[in-house]
C-alpha positions in Angstrom: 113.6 71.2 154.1 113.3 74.1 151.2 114.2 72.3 148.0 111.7 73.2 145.8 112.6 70.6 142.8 109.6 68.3 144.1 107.3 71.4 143.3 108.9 72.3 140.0 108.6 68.8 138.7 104.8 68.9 138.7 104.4 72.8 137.4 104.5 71.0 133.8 102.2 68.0 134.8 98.8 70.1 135.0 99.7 73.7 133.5 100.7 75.0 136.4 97.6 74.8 138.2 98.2 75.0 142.0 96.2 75.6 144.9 97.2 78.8 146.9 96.4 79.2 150.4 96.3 82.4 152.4 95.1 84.0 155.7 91.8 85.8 156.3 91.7 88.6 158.9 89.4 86.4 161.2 92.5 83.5 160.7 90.1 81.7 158.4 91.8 79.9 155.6 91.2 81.3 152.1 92.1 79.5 149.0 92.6 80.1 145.1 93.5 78.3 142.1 96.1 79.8 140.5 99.1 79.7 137.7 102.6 79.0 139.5 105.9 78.3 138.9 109.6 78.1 140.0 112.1 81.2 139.2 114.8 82.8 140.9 114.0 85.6 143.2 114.8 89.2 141.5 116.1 90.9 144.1 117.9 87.9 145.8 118.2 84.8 143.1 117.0 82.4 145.5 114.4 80.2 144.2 111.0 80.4 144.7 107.2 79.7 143.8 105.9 82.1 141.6 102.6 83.6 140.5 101.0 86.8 139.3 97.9 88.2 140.8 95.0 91.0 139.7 95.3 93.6 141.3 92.9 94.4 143.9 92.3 90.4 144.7 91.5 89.3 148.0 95.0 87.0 148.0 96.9 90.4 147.5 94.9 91.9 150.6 95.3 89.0 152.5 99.0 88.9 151.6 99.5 92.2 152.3 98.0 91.7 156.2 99.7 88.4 156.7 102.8 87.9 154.2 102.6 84.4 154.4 101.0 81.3 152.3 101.2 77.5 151.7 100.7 76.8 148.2 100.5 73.2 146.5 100.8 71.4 143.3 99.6 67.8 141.7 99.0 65.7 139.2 97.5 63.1 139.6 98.2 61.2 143.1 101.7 63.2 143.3 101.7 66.8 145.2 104.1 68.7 146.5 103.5 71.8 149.4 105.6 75.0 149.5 105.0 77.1 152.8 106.3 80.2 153.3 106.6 84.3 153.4 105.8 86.1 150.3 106.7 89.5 148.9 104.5 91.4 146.4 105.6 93.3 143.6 103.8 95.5 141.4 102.4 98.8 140.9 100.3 98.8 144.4 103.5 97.1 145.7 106.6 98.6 144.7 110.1 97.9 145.8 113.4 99.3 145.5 115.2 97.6 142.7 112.8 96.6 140.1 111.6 99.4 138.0 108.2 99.5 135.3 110.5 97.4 133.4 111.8 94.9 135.3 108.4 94.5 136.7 107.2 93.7 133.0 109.4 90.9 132.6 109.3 89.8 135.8 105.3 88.8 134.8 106.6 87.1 131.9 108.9 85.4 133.6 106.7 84.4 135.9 103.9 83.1 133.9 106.6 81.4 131.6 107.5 79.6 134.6 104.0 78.3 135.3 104.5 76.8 131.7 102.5 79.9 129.9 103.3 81.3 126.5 102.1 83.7 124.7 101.2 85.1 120.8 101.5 88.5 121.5 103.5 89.6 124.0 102.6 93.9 123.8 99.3 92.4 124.4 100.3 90.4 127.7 102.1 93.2 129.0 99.2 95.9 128.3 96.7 93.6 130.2 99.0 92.7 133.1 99.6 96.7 133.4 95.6 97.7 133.0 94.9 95.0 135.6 97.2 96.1 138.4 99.2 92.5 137.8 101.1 91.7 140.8 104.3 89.2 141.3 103.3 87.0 144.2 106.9 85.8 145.3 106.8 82.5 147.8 109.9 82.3 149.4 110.0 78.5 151.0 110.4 77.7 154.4 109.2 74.2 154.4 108.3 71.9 151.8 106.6 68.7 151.6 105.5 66.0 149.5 103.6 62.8 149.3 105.7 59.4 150.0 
């Protein structure tokens, strides 16, 4: 199953706050807490779990070694799990397709997503470009939830 509706319906519940998990080099399990949301792929308008990332995080180097992830979201007793393989885009990750530009809304869109808004948005998008912001892009391949 890869409907990620269960997931989406909690994003609003607690701000977006999800647990992200990732792969170590050793195959240790490394986790973060981190904004996400649900938005259609850029390059191929599927859905899928969104969330931006500093650049030069250990989540972006273990993505980069092992393009794959589990993430999960909850409020309260309800949660819902996304696995899956991600794609990275940003200035340490480009890709054919999605320019400085489209990268700059693609972080707002993102972070809208994950139920974020902002007062000045020249201001977001000067921050997200000084810190090497990067769209982590969770393409499902299973999903689960609680009963």
């Amino acid at each position: 199953m890869t409907d990620v509706s269960a997931f989406a319906d909690l994003v609003p519940l607690d701000h977006g706050l999800c647990v992200l998990s990732t792969l170590r080099g050793d195959g240790s399990v490394q986790a973060s807490v981190v904004n996400a949301g649900v938005l259609p792929h850029p390059l191929t308008g599927e859905r899928v779990v969104g969330l931006v990332a500093t650049g030069g995080s250990r989540k972006l180097h273990n993505l980069r070694a092992a393009p794959r992830a589990t993430i999960v979201a909850r409020a309260g007793w309800q949660w819902a799990a996304v696995e899956g393989r991600t794609d990275l885009i940003g200035p340490d990750d480009p890709r054919t397709g999605v320019d400085a530009e489209a990268l700059r809304l693609l972080l707002r869109e993102i972070f809208q997503a994950a139920g974020g808004t902002h007062e000045d948005w020249d201001v977001y998008d000067r921050v997200m470009a000084e810190e090497r912001r990067t769209a982590v892009l969770l393409t499902p391949v299973r999903t689960y939830t609680n009963p």
